[in-house]
VEXTORTOR-854909 format. One record per residue: residue in one letter; x, y negated, z negated of N, C-alpha, C in turn; residue number from 1. Coordinates in nm, 3 decimals, decimal comma, padded with zeros to 5 digits. Layout:
N
<rest:A	npx:X	npy:Y	npz:Z	capx:X	capy:Y	capz:Z	cpx:X	cpy:Y	cpz:Z	nr:NUM>
...
end
This chain:
151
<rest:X	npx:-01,465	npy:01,838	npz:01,676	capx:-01,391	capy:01,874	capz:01,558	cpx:-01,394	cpy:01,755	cpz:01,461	nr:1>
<rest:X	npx:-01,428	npy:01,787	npz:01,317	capx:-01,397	capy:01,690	capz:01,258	cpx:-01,303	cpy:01,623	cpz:01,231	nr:2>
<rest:X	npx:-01,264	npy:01,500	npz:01,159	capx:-01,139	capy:01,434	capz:01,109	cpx:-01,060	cpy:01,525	cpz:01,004	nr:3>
<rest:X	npx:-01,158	npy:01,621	npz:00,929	capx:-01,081	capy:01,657	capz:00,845	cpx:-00,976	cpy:01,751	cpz:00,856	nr:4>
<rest:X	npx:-01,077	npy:01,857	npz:00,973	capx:-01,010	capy:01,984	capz:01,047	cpx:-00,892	cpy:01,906	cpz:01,121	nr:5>
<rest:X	npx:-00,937	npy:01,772	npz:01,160	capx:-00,807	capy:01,733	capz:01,276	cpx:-00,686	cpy:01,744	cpz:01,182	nr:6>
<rest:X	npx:-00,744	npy:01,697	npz:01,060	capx:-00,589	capy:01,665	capz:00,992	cpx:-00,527	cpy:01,732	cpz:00,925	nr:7>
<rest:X	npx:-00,616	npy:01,829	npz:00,905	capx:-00,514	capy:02,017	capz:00,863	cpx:-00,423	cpy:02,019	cpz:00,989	nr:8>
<rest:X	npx:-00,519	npy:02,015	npz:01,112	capx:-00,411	capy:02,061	capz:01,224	cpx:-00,298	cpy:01,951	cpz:01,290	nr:9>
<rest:X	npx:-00,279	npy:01,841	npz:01,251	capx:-00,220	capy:01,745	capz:01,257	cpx:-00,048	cpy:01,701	cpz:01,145	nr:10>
<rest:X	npx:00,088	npy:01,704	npz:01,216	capx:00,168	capy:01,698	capz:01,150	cpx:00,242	cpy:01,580	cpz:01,139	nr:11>
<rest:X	npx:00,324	npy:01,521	npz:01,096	capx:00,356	capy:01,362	capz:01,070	cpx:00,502	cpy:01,437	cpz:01,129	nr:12>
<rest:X	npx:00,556	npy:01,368	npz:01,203	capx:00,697	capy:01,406	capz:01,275	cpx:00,782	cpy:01,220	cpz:01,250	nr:13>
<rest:X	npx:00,882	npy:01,248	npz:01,111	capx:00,960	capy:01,124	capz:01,096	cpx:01,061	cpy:01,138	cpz:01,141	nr:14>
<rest:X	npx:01,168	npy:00,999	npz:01,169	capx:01,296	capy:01,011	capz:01,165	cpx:01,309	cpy:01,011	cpz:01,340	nr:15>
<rest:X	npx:01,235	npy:00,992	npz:01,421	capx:01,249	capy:01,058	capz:01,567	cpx:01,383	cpy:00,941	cpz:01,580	nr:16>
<rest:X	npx:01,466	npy:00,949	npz:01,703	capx:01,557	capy:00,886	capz:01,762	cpx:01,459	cpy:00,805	cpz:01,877	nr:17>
<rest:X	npx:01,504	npy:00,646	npz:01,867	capx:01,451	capy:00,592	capz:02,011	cpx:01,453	cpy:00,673	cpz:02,145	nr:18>
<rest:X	npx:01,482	npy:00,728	npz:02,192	capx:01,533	capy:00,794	capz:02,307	cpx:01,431	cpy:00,913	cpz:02,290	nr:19>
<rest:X	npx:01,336	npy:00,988	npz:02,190	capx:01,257	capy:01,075	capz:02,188	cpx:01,129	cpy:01,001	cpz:02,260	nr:20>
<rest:X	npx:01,071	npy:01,063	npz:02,380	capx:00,933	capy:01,031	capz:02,413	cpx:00,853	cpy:01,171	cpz:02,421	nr:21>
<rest:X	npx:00,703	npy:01,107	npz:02,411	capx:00,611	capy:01,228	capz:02,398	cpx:00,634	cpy:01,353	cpz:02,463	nr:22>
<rest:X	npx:00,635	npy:01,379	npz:02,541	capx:00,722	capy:01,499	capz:02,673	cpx:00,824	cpy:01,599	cpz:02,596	nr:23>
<rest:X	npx:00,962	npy:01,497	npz:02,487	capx:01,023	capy:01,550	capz:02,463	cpx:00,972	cpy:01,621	cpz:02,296	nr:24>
<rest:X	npx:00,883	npy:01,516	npz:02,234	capx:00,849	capy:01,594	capz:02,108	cpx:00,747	cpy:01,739	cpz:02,120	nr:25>
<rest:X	npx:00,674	npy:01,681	npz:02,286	capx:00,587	capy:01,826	capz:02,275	cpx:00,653	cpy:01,899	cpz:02,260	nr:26>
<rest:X	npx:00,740	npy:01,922	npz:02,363	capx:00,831	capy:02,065	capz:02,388	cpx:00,970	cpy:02,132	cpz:02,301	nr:27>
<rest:X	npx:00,929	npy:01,981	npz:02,183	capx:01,040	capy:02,054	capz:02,010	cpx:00,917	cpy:02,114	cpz:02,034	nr:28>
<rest:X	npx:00,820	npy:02,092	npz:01,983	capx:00,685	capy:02,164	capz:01,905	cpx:00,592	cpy:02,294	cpz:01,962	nr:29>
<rest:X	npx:00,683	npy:02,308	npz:02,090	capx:00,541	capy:02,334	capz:02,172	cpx:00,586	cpy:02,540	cpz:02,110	nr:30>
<rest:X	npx:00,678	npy:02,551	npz:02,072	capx:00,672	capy:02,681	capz:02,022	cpx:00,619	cpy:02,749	cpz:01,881	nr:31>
<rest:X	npx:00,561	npy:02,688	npz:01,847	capx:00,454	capy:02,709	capz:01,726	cpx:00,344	cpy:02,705	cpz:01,707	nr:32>
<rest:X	npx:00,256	npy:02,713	npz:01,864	capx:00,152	capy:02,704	capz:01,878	cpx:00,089	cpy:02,585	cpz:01,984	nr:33>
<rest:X	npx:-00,018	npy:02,618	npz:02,053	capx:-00,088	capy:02,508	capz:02,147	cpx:-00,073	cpy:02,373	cpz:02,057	nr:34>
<rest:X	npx:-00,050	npy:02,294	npz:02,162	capx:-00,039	capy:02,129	capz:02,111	cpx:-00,169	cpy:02,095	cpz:02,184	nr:35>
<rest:X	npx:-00,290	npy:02,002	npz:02,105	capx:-00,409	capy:01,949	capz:02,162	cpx:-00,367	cpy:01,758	cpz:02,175	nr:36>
<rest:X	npx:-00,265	npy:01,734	npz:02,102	capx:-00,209	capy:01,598	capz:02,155	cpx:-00,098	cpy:01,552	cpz:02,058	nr:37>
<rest:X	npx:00,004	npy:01,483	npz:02,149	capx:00,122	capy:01,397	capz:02,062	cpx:00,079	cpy:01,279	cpz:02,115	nr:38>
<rest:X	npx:00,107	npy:01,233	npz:01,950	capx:00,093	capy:01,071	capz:02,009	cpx:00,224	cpy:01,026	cpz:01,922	nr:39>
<rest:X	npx:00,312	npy:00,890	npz:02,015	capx:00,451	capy:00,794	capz:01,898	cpx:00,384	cpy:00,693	cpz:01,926	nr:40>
<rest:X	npx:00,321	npy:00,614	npz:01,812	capx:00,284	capy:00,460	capz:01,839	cpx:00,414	cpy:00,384	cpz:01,839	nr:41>
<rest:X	npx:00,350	npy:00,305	npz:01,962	capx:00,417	capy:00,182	capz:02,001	cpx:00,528	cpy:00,231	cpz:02,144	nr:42>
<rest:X	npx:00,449	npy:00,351	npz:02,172	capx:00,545	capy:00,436	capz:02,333	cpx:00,535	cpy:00,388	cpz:02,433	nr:43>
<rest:X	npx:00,447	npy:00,319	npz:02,427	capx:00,396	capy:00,287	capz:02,602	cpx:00,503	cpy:00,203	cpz:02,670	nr:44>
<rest:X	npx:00,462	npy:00,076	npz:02,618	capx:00,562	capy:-00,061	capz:02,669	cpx:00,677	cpy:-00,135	cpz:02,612	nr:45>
<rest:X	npx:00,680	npy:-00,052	npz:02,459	capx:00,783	capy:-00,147	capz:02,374	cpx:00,845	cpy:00,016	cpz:02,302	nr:46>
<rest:X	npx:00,947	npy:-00,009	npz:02,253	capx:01,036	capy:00,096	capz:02,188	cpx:00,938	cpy:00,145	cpz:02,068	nr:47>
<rest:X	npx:00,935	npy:00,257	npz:02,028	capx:00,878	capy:00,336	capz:01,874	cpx:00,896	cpy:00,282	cpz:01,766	nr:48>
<rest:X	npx:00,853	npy:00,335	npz:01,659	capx:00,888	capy:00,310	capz:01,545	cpx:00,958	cpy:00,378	cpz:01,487	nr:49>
<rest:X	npx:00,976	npy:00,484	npz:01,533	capx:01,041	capy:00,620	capz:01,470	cpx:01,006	cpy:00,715	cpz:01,391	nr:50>
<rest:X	npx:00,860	npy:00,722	npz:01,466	capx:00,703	capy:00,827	capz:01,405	cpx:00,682	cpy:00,852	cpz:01,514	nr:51>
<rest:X	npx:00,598	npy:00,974	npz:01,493	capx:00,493	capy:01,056	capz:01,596	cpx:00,437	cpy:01,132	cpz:01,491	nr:52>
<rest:X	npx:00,264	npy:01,213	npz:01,586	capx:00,241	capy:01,297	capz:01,537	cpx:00,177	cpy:01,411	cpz:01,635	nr:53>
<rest:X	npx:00,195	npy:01,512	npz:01,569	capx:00,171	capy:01,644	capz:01,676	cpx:00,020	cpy:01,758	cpz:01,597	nr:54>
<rest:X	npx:-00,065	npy:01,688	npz:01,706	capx:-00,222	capy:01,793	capz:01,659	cpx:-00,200	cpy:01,942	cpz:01,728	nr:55>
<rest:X	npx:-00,201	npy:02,030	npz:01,646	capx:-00,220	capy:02,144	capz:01,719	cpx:-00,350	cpy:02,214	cpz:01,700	nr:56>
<rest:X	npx:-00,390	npy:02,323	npz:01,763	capx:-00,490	capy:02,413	capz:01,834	cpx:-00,556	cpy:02,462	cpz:01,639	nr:57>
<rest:X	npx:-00,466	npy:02,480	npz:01,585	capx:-00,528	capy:02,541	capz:01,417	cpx:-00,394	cpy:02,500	cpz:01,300	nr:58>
<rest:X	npx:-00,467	npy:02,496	npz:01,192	capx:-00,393	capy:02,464	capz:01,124	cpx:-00,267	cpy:02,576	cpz:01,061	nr:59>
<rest:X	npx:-00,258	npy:02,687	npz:01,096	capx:-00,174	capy:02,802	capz:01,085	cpx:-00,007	cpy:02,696	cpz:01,157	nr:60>
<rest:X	npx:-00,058	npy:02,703	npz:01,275	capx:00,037	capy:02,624	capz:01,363	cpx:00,118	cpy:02,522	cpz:01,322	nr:61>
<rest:X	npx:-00,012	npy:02,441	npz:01,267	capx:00,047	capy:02,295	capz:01,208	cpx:00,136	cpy:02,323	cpz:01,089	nr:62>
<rest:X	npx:00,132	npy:02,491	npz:01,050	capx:00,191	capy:02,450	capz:00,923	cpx:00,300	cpy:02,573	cpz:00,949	nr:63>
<rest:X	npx:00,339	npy:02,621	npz:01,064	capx:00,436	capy:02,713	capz:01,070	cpx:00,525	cpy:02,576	cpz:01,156	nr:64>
<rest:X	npx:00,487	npy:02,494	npz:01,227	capx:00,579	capy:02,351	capz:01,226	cpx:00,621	cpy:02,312	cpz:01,144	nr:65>
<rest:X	npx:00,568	npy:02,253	npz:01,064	capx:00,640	capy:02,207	capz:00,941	cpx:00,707	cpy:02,255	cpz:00,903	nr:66>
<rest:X	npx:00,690	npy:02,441	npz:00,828	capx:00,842	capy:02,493	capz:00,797	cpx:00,958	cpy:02,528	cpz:00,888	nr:67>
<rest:X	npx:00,920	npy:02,494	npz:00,986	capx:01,037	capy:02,492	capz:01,087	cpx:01,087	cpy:02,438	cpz:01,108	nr:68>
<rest:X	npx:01,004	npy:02,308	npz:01,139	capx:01,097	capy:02,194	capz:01,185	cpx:01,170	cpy:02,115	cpz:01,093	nr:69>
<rest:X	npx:01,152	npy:02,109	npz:00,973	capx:01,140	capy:02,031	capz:00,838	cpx:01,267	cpy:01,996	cpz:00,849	nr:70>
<rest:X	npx:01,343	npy:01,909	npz:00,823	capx:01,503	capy:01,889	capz:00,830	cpx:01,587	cpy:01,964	cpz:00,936	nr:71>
<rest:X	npx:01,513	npy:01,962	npz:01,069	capx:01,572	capy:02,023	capz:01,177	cpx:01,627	cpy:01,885	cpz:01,270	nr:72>
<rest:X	npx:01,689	npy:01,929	npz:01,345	capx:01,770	capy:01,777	capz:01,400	cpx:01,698	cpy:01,793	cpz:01,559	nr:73>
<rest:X	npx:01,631	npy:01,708	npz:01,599	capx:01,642	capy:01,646	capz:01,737	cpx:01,706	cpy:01,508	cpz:01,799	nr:74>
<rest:X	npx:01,777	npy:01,541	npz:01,915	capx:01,804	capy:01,399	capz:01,927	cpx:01,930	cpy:01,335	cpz:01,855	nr:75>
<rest:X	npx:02,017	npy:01,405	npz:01,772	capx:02,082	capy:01,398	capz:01,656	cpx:02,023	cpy:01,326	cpz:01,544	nr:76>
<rest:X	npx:01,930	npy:01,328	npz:01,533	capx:01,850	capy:01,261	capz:01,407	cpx:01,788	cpy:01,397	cpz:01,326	nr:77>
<rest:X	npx:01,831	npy:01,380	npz:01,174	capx:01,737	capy:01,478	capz:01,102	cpx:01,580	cpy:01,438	cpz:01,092	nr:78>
<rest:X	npx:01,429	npy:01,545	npz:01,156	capx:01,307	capy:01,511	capz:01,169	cpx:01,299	cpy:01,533	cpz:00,996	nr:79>
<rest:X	npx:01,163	npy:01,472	npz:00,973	capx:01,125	capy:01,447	capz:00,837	cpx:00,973	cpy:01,517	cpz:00,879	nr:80>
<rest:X	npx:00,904	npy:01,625	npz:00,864	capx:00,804	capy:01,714	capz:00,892	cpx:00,712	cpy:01,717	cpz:00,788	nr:81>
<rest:X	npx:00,546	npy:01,673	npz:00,797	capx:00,442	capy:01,724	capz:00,718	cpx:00,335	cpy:01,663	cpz:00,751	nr:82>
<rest:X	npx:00,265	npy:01,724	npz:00,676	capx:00,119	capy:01,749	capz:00,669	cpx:00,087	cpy:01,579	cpz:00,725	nr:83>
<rest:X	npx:-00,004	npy:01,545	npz:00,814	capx:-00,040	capy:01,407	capz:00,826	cpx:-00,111	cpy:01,349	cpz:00,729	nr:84>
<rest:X	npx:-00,145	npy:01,272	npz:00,734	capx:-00,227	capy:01,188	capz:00,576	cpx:-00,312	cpy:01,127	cpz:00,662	nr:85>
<rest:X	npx:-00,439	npy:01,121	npz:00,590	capx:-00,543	capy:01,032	capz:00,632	cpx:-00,537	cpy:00,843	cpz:00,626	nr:86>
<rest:X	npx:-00,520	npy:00,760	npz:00,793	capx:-00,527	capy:00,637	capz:00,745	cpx:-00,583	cpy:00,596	cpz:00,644	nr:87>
<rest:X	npx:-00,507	npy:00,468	npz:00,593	capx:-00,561	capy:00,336	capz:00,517	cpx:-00,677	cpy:00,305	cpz:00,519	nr:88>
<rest:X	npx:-00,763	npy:00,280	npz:00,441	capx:-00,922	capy:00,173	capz:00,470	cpx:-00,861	cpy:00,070	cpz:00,497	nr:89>
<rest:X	npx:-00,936	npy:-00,028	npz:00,543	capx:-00,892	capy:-00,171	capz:00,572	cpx:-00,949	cpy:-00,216	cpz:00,428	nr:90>
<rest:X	npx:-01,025	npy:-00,166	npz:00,319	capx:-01,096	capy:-00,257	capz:00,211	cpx:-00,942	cpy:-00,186	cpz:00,137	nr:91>
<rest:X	npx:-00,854	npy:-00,084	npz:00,119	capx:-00,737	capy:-00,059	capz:00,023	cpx:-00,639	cpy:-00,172	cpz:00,022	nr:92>
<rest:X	npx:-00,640	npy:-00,148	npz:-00,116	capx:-00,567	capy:-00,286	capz:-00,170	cpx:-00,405	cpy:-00,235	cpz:-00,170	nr:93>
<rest:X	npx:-00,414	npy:-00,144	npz:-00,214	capx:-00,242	capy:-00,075	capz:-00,247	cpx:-00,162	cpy:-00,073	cpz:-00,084	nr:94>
<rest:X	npx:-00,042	npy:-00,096	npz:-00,057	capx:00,007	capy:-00,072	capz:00,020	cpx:-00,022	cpy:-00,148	cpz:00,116	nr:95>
<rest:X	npx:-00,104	npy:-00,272	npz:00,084	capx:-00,143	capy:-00,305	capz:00,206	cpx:-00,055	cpy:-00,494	cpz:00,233	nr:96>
<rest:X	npx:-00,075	npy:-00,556	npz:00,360	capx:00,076	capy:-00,632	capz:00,387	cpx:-00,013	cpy:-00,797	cpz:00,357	nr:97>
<rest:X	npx:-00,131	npy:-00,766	npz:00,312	capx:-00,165	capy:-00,911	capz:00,276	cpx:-00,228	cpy:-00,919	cpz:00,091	nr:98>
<rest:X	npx:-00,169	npy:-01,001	npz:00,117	capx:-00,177	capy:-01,081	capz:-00,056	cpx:-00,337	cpy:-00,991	cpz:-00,127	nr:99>
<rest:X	npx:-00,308	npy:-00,972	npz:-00,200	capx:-00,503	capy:-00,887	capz:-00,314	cpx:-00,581	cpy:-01,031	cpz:-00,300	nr:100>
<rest:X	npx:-00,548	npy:-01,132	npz:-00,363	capx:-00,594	capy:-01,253	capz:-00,364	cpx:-00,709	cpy:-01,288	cpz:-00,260	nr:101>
<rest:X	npx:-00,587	npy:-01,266	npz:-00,087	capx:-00,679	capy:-01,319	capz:00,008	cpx:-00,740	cpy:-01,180	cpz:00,076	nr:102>
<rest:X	npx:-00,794	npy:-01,087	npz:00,017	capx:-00,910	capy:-00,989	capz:00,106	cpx:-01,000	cpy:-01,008	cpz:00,044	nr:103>
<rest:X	npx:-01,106	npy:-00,949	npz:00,095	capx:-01,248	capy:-00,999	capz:00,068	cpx:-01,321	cpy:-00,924	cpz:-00,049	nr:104>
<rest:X	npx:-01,289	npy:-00,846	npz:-00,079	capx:-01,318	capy:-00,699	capz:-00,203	cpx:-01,285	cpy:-00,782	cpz:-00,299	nr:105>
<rest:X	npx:-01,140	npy:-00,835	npz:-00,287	capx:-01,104	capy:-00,879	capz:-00,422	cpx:-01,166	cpy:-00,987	cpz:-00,448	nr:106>
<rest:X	npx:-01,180	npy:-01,102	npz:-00,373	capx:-01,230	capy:-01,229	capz:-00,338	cpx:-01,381	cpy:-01,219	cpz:-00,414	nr:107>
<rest:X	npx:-01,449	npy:-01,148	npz:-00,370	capx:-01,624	capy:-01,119	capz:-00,426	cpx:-01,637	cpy:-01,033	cpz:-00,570	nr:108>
<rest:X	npx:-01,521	npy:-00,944	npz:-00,604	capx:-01,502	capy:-00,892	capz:-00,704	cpx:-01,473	cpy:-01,023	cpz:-00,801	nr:109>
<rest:X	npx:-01,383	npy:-01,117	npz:-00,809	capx:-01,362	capy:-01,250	capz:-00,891	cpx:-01,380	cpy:-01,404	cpz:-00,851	nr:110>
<rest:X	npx:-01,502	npy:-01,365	npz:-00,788	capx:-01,515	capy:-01,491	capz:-00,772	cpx:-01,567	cpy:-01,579	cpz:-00,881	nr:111>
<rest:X	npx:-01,569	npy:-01,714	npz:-00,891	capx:-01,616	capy:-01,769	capz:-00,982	cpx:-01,737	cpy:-01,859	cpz:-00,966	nr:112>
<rest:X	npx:-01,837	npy:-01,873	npz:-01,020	capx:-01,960	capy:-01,953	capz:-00,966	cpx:-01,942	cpy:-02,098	cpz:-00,998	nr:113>
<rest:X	npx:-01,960	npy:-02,182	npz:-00,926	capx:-02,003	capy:-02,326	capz:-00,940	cpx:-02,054	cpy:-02,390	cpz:-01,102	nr:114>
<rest:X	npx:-02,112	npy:-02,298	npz:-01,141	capx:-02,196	capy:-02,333	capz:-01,278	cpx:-02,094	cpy:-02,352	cpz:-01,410	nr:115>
<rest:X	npx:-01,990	npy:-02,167	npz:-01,362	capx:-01,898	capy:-02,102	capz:-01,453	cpx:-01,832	cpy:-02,229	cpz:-01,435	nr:116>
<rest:X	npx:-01,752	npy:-02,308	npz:-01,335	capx:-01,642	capy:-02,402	capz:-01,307	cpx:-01,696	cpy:-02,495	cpz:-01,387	nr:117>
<rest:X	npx:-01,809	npy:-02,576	npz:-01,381	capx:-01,883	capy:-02,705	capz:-01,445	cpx:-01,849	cpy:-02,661	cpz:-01,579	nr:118>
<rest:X	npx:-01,896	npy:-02,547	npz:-01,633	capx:-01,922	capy:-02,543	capz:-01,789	cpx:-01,749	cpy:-02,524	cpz:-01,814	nr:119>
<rest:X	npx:-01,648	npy:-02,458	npz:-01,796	capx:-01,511	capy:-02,495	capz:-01,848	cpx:-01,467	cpy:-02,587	cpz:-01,802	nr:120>
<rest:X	npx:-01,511	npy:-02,672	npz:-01,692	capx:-01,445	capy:-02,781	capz:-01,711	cpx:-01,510	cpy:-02,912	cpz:-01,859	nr:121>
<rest:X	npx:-01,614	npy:-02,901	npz:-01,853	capx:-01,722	capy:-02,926	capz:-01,968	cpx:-01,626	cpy:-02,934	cpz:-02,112	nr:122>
<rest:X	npx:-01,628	npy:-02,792	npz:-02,127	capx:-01,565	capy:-02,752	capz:-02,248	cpx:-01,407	cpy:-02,798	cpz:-02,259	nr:123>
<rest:X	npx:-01,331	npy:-02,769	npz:-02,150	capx:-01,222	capy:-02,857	capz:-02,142	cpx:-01,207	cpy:-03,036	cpz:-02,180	nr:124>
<rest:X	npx:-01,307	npy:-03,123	npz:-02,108	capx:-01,313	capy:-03,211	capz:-02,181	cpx:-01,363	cpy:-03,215	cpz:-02,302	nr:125>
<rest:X	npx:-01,424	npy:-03,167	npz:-02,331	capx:-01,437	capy:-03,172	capz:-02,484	cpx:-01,362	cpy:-03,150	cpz:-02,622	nr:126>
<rest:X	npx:-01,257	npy:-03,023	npz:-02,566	capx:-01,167	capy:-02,976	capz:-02,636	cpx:-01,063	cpy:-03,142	cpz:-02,653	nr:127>
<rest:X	npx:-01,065	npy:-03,200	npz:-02,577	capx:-00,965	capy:-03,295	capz:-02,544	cpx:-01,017	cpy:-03,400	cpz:-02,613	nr:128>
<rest:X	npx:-01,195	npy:-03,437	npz:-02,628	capx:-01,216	capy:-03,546	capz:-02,646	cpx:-01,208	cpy:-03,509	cpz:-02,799	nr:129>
<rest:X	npx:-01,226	npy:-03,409	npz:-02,842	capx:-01,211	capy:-03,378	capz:-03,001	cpx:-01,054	cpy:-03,343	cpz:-03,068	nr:130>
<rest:X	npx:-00,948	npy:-03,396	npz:-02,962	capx:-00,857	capy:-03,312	capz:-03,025	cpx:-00,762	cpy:-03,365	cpz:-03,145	nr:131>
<rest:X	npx:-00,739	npy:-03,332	npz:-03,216	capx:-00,699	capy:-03,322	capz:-03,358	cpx:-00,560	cpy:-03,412	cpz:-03,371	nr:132>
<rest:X	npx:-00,548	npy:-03,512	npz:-03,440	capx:-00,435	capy:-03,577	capz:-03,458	cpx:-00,296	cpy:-03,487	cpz:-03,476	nr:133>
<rest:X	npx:-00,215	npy:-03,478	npz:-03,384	capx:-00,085	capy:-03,368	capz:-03,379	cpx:-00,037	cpy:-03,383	cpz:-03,513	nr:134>
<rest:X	npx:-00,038	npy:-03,522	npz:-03,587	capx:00,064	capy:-03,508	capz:-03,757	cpx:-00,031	cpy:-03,447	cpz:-03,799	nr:135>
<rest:X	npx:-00,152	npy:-03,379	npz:-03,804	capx:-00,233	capy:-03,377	capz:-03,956	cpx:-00,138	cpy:-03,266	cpz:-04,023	nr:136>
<rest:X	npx:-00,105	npy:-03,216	npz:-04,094	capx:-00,077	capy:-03,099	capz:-04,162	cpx:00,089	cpy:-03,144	cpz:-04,210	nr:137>
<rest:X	npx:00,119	npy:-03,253	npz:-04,154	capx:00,303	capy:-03,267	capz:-04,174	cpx:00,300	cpy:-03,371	cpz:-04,290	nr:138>
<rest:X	npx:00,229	npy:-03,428	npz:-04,396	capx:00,179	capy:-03,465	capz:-04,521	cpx:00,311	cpy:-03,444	cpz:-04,609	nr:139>
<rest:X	npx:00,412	npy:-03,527	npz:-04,659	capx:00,509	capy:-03,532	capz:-04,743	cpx:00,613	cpy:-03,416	cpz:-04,673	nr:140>
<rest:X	npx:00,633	npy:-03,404	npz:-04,549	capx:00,744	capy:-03,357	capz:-04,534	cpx:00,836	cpy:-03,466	cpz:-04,469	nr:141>
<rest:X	npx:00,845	npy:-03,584	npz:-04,515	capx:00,917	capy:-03,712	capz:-04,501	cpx:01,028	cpy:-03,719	cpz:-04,636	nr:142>
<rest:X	npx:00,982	npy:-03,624	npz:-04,697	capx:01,087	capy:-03,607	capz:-04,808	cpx:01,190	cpy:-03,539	cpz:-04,817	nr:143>
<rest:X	npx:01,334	npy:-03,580	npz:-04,842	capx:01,397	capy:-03,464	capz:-04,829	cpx:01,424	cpy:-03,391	cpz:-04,998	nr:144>
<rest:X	npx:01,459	npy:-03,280	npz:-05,006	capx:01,521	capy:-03,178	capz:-05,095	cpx:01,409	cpy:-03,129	cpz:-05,171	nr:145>
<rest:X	npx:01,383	npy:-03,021	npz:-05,270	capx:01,319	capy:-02,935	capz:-05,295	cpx:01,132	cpy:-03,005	cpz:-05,337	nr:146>
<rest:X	npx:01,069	npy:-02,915	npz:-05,306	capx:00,965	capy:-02,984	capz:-05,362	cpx:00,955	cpy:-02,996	cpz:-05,537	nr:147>
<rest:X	npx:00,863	npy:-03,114	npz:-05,646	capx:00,911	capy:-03,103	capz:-05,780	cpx:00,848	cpy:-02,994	cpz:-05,831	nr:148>
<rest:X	npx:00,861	npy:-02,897	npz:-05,915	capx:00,787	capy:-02,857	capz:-06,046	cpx:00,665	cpy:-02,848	cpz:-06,074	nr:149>
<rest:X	npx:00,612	npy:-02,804	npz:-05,995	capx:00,438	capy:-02,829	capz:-06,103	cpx:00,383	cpy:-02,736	cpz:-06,218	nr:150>
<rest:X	npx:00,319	npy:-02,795	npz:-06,314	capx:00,282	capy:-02,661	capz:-06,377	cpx:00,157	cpy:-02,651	cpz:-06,404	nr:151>
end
């Protein structure tokens, strides 16, 4: 099956209570159709996150879950129910937990060449070695009160 078909038939189950393990989300789910797998990352050895998701047999299923379960309570927790979303790329910049700066897309997208650096720094000294006496332009404003009359 492809990824894409998986992810018609695939539902995002939020909000679970610590105390929900796979066993117990099949069998919320398991009346809306064959379940082909639940998975809650982070179940095995350390507590959840308070996600799962539930692949079923067709996407009919996956989506008569959702209106069912959608703000239904397990566990005393209200579930948060839908459609799964396709992971992150590792090259996506949005949403993602390290700086744009330091990934590599962005990095090769702006980088700057050796040559580019020489020539503004170049031009930088130069700007400096030419730069313009700060009084020029302040010429008789040592005077005070109106300027005289000319005609």
């Amino acid at each position: 099956m492809s990824d894409t078909a998986r992810l018609k038939n695939t539902v995002y189950v939020g909000g679970l209570d610590t105390s929900v393990t796979k066993a117990v989300l099949e069998q919320a789910f398991v009346p809306f159709g064959e379940i082909v797998e639940v998975n809650i990352p982070g179940d095995n050895d350390q507590q959840h996150r308070g996600f799962g998701y539930v692949e079923f047999e067709s996407p009919e299923d996956a989506a008569a879950a959702i209106d069912n379960m959608d703000q239904a309570t397990l566990a005393g927790r209200v579930l948060s129910v839908a459609q799964a979303k396709p992971m992150k790329e590792a090259g996506n910049i949005l949403g993602s937990k390290v700086a744009v700066w330091e990934q590599e897309d962005w990095i090769r997208k702006h980088e700057v060449s050796q040559e580019d650096r020489e020539a503004a720094e170049a031009a930088k000294v130069e700007a400096m070695r030419k730069e313009a006496d700060p009084m020029t332009g302040l010429e008789g404003l040592d005077v005070a009160g109106p300027k005289p009359a000319t005609e």
